[in-house]
Short mmCIF file of the C-alpha atoms (twelve columns), coordinates in Angstrom:
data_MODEL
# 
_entry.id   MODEL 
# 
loop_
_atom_site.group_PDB 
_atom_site.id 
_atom_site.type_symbol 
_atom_site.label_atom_id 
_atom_site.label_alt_id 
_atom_site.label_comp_id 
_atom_site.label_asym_id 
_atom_site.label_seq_id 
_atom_site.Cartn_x 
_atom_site.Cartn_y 
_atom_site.Cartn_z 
_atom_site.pdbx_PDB_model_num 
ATOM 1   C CA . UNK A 1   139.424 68.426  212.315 1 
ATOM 2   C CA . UNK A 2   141.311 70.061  215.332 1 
ATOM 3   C CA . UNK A 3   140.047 68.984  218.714 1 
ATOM 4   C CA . UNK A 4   138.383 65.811  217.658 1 
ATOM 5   C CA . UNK A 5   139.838 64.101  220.901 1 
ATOM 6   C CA . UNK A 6   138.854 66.482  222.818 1 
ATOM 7   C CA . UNK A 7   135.557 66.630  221.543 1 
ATOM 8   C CA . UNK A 8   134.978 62.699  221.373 1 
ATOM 9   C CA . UNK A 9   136.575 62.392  225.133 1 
ATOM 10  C CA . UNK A 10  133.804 65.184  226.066 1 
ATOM 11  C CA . UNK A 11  131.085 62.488  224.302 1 
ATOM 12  C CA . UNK A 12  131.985 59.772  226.133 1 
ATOM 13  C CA . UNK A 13  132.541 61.311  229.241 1 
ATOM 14  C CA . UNK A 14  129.760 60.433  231.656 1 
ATOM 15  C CA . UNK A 15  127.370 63.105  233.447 1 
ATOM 16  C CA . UNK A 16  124.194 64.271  235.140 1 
ATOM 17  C CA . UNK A 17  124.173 67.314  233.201 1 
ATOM 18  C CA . UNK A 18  123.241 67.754  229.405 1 
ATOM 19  C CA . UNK A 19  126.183 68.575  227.414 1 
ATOM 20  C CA . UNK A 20  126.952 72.001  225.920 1 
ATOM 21  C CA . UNK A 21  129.558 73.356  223.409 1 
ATOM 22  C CA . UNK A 22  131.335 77.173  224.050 1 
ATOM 23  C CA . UNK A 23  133.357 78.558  220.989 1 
ATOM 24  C CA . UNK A 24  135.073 81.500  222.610 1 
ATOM 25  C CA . UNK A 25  137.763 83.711  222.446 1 
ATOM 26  C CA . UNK A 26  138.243 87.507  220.727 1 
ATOM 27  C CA . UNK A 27  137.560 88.756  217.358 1 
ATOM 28  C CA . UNK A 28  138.822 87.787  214.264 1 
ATOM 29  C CA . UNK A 29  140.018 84.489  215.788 1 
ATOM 30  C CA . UNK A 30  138.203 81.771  213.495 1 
ATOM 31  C CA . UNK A 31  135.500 80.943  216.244 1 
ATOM 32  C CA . UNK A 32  132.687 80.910  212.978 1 
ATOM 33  C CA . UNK A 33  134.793 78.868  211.081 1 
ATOM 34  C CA . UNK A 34  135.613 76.570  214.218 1 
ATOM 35  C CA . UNK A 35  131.811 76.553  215.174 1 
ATOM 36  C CA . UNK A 36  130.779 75.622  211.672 1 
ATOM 37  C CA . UNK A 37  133.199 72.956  211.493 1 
ATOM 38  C CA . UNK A 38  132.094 71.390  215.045 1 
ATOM 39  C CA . UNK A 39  128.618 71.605  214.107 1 
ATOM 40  C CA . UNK A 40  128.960 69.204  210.815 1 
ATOM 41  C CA . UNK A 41  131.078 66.839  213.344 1 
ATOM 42  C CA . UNK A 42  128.124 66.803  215.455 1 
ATOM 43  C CA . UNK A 43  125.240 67.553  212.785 1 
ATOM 44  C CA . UNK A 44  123.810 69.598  215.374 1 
ATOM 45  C CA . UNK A 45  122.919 73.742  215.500 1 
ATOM 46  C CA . UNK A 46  124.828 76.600  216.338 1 
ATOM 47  C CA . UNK A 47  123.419 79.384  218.778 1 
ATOM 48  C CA . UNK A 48  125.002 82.702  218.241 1 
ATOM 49  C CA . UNK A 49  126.106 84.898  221.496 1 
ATOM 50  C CA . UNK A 50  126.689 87.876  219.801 1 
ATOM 51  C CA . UNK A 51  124.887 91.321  221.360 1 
ATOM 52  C CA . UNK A 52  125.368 92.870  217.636 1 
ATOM 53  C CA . UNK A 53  124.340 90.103  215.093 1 
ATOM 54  C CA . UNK A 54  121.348 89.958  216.142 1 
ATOM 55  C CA . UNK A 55  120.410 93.059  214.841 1 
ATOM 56  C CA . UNK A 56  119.321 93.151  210.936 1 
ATOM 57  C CA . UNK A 57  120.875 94.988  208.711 1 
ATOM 58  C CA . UNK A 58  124.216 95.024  210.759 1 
ATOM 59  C CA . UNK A 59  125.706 92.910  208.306 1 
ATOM 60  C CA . UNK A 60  128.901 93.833  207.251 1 
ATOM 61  C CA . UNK A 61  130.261 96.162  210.497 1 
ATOM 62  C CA . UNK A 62  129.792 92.927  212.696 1 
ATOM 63  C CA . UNK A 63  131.278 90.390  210.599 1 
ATOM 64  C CA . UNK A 64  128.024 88.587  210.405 1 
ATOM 65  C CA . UNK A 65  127.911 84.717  209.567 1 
ATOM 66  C CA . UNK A 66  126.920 84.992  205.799 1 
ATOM 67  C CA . UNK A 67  124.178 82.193  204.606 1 
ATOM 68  C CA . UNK A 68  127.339 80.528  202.338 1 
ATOM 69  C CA . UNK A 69  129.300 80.296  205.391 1 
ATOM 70  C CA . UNK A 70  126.451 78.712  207.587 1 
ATOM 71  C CA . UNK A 71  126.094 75.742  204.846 1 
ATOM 72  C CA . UNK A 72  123.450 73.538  205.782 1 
ATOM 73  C CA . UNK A 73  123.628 74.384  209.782 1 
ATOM 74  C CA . UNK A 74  120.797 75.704  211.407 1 
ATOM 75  C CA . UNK A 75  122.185 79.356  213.047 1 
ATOM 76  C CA . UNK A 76  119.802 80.881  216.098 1 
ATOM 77  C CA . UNK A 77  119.850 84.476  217.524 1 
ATOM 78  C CA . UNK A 78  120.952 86.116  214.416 1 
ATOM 79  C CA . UNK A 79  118.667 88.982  212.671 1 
ATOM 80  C CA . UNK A 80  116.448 88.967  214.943 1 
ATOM 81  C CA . UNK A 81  115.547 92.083  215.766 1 
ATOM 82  C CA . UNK A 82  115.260 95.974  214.072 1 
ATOM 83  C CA . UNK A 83  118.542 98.137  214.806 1 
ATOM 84  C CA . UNK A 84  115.862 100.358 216.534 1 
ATOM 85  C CA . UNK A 85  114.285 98.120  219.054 1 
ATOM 86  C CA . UNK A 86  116.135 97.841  222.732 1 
ATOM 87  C CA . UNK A 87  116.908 94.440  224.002 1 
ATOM 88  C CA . UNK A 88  118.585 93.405  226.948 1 
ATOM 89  C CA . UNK A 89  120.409 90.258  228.500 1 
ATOM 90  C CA . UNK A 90  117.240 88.932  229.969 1 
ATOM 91  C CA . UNK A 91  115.756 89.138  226.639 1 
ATOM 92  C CA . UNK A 92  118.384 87.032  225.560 1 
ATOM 93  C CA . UNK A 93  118.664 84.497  228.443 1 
ATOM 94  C CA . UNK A 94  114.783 83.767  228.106 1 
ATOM 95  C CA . UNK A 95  114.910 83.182  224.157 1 
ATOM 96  C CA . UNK A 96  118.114 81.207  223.683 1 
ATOM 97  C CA . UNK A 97  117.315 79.318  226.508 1 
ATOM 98  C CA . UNK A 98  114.726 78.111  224.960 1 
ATOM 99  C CA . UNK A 99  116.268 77.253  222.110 1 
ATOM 100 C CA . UNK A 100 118.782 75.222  224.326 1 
ATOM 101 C CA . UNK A 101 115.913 73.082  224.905 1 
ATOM 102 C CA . UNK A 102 114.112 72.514  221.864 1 
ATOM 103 C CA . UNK A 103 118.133 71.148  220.145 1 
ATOM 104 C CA . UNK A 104 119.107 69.129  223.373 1 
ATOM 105 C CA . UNK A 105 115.206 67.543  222.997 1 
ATOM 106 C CA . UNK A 106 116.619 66.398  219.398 1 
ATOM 107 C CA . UNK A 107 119.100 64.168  221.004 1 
ATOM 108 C CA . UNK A 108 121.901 67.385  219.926 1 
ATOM 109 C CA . UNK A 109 124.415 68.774  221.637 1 
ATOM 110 C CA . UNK A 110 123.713 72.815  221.483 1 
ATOM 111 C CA . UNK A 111 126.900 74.536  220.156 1 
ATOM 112 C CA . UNK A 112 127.241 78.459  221.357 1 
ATOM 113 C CA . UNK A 113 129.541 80.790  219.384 1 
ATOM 114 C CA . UNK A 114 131.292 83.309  221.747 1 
ATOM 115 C CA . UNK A 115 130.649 87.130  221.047 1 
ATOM 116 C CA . UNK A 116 129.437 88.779  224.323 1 
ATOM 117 C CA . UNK A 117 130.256 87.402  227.808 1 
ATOM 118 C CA . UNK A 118 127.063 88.931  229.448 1 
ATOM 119 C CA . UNK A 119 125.302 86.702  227.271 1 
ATOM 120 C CA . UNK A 120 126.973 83.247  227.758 1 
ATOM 121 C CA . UNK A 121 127.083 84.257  231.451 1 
ATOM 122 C CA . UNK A 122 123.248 84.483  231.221 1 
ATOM 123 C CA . UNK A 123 123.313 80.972  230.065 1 
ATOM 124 C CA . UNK A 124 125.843 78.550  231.108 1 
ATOM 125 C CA . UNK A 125 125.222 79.844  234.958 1 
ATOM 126 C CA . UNK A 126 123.072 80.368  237.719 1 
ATOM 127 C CA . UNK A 127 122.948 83.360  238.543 1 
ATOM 128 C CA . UNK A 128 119.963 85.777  239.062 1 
ATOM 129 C CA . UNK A 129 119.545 88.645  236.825 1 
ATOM 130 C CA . UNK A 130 118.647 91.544  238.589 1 
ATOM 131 C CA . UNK A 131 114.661 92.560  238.835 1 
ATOM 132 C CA . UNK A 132 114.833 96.463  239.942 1 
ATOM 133 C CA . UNK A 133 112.025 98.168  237.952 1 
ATOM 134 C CA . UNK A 134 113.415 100.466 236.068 1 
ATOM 135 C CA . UNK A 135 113.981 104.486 237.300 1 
ATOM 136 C CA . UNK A 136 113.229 106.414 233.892 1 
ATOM 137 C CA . UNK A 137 113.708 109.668 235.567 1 
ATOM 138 C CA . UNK A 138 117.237 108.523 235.954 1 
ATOM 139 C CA . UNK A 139 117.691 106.611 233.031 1 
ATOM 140 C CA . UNK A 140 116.514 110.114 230.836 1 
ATOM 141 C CA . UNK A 141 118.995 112.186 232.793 1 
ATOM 142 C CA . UNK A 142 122.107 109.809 232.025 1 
ATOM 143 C CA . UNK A 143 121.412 109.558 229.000 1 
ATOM 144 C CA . UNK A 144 120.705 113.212 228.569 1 
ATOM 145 C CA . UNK A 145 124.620 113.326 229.995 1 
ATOM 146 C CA . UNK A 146 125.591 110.643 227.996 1 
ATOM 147 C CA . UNK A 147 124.512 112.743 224.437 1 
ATOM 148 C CA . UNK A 148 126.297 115.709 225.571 1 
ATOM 149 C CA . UNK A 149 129.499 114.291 227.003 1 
ATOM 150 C CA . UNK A 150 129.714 110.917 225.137 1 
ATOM 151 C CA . UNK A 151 129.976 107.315 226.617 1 
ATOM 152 C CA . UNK A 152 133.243 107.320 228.326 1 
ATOM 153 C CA . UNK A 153 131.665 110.117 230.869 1 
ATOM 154 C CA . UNK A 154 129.072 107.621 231.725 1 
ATOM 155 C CA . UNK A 155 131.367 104.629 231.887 1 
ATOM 156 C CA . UNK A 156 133.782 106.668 233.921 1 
ATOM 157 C CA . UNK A 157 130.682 107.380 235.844 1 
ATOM 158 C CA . UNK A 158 130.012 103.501 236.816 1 
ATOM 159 C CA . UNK A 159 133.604 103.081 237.433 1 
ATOM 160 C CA . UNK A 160 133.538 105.451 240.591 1 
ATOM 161 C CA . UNK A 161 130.084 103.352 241.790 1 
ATOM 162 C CA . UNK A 162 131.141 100.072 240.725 1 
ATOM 163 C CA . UNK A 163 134.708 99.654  239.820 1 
ATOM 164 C CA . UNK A 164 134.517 95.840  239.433 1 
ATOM 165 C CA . UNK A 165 131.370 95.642  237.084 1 
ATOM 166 C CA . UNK A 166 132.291 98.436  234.979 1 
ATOM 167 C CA . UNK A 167 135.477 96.418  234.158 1 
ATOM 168 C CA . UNK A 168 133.082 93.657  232.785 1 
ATOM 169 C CA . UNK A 169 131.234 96.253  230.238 1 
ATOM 170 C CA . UNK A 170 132.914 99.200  227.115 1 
ATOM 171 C CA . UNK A 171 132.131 102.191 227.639 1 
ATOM 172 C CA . UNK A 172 130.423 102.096 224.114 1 
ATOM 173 C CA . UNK A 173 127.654 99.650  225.858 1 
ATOM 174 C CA . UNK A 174 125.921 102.278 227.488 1 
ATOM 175 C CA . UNK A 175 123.088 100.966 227.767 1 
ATOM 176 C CA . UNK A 176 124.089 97.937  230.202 1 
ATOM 177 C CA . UNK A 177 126.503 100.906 231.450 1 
ATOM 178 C CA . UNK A 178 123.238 103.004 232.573 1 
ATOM 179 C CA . UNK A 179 121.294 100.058 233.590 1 
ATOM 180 C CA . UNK A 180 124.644 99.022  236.330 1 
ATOM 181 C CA . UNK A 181 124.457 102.425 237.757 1 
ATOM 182 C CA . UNK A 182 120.593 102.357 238.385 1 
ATOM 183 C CA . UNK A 183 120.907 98.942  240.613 1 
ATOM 184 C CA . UNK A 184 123.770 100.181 241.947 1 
ATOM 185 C CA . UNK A 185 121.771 103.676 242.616 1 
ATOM 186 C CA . UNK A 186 118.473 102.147 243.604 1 
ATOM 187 C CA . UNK A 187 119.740 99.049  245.571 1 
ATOM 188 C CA . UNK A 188 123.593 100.349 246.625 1 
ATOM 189 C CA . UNK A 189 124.374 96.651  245.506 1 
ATOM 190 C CA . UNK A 190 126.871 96.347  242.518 1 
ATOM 191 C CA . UNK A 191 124.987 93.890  239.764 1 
ATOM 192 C CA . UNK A 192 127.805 91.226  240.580 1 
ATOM 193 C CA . UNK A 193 126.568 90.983  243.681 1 
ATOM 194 C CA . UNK A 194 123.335 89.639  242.680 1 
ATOM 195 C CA . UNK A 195 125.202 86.527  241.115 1 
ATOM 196 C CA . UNK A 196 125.132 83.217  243.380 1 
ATOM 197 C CA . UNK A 197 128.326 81.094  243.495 1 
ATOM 198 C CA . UNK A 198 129.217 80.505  240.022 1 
ATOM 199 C CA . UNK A 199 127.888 76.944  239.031 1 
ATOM 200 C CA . UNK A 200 127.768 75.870  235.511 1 
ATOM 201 C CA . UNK A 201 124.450 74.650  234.619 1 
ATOM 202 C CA . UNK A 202 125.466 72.085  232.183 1 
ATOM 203 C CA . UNK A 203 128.123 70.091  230.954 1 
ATOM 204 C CA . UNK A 204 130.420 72.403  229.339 1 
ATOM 205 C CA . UNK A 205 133.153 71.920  226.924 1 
ATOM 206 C CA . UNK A 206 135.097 75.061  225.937 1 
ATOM 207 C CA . UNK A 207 136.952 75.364  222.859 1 
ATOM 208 C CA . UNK A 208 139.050 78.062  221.725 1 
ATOM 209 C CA . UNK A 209 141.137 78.511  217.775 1 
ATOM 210 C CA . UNK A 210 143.091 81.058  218.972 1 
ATOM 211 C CA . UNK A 211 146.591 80.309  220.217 1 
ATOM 212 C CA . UNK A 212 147.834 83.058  221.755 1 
ATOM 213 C CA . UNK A 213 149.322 84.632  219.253 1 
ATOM 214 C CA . UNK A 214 148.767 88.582  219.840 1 
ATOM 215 C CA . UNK A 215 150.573 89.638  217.216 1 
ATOM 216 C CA . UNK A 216 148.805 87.299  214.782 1 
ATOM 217 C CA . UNK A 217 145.720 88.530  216.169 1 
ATOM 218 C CA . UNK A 218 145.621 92.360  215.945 1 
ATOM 219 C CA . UNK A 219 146.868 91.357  212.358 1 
ATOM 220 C CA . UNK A 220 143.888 89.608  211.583 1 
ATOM 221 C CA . UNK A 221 141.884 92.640  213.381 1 
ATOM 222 C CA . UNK A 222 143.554 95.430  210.987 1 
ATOM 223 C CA . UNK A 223 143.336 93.097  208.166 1 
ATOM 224 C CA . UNK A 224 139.286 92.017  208.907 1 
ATOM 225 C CA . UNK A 225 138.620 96.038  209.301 1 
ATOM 226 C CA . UNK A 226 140.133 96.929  206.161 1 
ATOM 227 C CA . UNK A 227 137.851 93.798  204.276 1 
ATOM 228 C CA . UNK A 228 135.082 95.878  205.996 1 
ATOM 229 C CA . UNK A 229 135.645 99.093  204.323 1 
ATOM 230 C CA . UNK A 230 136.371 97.618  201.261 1 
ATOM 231 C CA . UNK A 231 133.142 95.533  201.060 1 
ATOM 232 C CA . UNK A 232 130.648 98.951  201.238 1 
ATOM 233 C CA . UNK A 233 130.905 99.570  205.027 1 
ATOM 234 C CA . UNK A 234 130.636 103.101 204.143 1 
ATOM 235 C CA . UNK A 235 126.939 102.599 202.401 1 
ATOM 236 C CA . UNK A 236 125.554 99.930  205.179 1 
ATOM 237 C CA . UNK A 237 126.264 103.088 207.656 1 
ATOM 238 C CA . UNK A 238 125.103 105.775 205.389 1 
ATOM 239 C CA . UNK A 239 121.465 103.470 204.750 1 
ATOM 240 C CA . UNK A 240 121.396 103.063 208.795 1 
ATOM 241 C CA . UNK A 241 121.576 106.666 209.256 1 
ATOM 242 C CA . UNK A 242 118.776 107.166 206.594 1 
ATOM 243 C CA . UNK A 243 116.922 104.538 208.062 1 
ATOM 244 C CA . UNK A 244 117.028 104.495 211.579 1 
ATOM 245 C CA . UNK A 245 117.709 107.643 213.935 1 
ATOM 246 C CA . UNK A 246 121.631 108.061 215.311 1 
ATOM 247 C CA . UNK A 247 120.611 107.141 218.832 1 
ATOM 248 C CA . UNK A 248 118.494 104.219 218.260 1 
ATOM 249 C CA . UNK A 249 119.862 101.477 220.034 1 
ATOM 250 C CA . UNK A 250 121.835 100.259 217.050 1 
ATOM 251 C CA . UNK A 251 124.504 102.919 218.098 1 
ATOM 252 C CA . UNK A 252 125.521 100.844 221.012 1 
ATOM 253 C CA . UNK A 253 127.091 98.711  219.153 1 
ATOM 254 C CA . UNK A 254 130.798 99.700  218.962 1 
ATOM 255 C CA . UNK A 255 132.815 101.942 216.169 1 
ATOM 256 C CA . UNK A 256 130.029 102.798 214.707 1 
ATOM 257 C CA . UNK A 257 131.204 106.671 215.986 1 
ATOM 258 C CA . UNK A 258 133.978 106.483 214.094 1 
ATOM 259 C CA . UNK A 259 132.406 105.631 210.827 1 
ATOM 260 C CA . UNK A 260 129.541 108.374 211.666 1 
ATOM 261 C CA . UNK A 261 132.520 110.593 212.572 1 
ATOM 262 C CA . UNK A 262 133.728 110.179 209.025 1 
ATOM 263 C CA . UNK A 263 130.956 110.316 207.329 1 
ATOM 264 C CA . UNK A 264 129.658 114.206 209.233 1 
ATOM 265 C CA . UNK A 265 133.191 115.368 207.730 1 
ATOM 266 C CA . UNK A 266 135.093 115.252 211.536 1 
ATOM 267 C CA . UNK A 267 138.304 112.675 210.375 1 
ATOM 268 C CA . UNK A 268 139.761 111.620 207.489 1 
ATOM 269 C CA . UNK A 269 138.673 108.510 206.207 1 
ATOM 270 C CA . UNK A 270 142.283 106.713 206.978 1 
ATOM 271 C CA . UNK A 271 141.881 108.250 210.610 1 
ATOM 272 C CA . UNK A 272 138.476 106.625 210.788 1 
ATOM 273 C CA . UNK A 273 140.021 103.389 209.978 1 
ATOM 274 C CA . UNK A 274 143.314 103.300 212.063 1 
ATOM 275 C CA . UNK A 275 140.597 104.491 214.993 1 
ATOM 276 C CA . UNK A 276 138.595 101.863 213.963 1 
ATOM 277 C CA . UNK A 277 141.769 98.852  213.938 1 
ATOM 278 C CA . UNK A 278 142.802 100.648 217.592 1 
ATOM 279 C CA . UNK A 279 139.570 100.477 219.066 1 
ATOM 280 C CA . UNK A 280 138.845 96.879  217.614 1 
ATOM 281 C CA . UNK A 281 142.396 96.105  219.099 1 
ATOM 282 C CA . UNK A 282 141.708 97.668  222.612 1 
ATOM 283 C CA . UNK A 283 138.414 95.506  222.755 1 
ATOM 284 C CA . UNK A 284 139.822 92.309  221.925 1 
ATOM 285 C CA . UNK A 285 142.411 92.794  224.920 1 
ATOM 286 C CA . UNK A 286 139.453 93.443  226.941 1 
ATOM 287 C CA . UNK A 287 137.998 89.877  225.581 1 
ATOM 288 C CA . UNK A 288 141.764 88.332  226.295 1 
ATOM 289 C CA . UNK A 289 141.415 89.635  230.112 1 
ATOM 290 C CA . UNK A 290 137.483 88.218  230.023 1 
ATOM 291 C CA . UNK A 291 138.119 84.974  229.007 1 
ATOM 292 C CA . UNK A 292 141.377 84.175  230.992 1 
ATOM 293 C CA . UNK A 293 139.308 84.597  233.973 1 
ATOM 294 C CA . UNK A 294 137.159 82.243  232.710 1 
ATOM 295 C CA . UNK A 295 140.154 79.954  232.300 1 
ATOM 296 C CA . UNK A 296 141.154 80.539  236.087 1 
ATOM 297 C CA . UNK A 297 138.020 80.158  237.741 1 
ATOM 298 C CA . UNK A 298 136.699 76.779  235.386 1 
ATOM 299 C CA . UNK A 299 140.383 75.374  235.118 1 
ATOM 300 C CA . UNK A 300 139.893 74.948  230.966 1 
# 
């Protein structure tokens, strides 16, 4: 198995701390596989990070970990929740945390796989996660805006309040998008300021399959989107759409516009999926730029 040095070092190395695996790095880059494998090393559980698996029913559009591929290993934070029910990072932080506990009180070594940053931030940190009651008049109204003028407008929105958080967040997250620009309304503070001096709360050992190879990558990302269509991505959105109403919180999860797009008659369907590969592309670079900072600040 790769990185079974590197993992074995990390065992023996001494610490205060309890010890913590992070699979990270973008899309399409083996971190399931990689997890998997780790976790068998280890015989210990794998917590997913993912802000999109752990909605039901979101099976195929977010690659999720099939029962096959989990084997024997326990999986956590995956189909958890209705595609209609809103659920935010503290959410998250509270249950996983939890979690966290009940493996590392098994004498295990907790193993998170890498899908969304805000999510690992929530847990490998301290930080504080802003308490500012929510403004529902304001909420109503950008997302009133947000219906008629799409996402971006919101994003864009943030990004003249709070240039350096909206970085952090796609514009397709609009919830956390709307949520940035009511601290930042209601407190003038931008949401990173509410973070203490980054201090990892455990003993962390990152580990990353991908090897830099971009090209390799978005190859993998057009190849993985095409799998998508051809495995009945088409009918998962169509029984969504039947089910569930087109702005239930499901929606934030990304592409899904495209496919909808498709679907109402508005593209072609090869249009839907080169927007589909482009916009998968675009976010992965966004992960690339994520993670690297990572990299700088922890020295990985």
């Amino acid at each position: 198995m790769i990185f079974l040095d590197k993992i074995n070092d990390f065992l023996n190395k001494k610490t205060d701390k309890q010890k913590l695996i992070v699979i990270y790095w973008p899309t399409a880059s083996w971190k399931t596989g990689l997890s998997i494998e780790v976790a068998k090393y280890l015989n210990t559980e794998v917590i997913w990070a993912d802000s999109r698996q752990i909605f039901k029913s979101l099976d195929i559009w977010t690659w999720k970990v099939t029962n096959d591929e989990m084997q024997w290993i326990k999986h956590h934070m995956v189909d958890i929740i209705t595609p209609d029910i809103d659920y935010s990072v503290w959410e998250y932080k509270v249950a996983a945390e939890k979690i966290i506990e009940d493996i590392i009180k098994k004498w295990k070594i907790p193993i998170l796989c890498w899908g969304t940053w805000l999510y690992i931030d929530s847990l490998i940190y301290d930080f504080d996660i802003p308490k500012i009651p929510a403004d529902d008049n304001l909420r109503d109204s950008l997302d009133k805006e947000r219906k008629e003028f799409w996402n971006q407008y919101i994003w864009d929105k943030l990004n003249k309040l709070d240039p350096n958080y909206a970085k952090e967040l796609h514009p397709n997250n609009y919830r956390y998008v709307i949520r940035a620009i009511e601290v930042k309304t209601l407190t003038w503070k931008s949401k990173t300021e509410f973070r203490t001096e980054k201090s990892l709360k455990y003993d962390v050992l990152f580990l990353t399959p991908y090897d830099g190879d971009r090209v390799e990558l978005y190859s993998k990302i057009d190849f993985r989107i095409k799998q998508m269509f051809d495995s009945w991505l088409e009918g998962e959105v169509k029984w969504l759409l039947n089910t569930y109403k087109k702005d239930d919180f499901w929606l934030k999860t990304i592409w899904y516009k495209e496919v909808i797009d498709y679907l109402e008659g508005n593209i072609s369907l090869q249009e839907c999926i080169e927007l589909v590969q482009k916009n998968n592309r675009n976010y992965a670079k966004r992960q690339l730029t994520w993670f690297r900072k990572y990299e700088e600040d922890l020295e990985i």
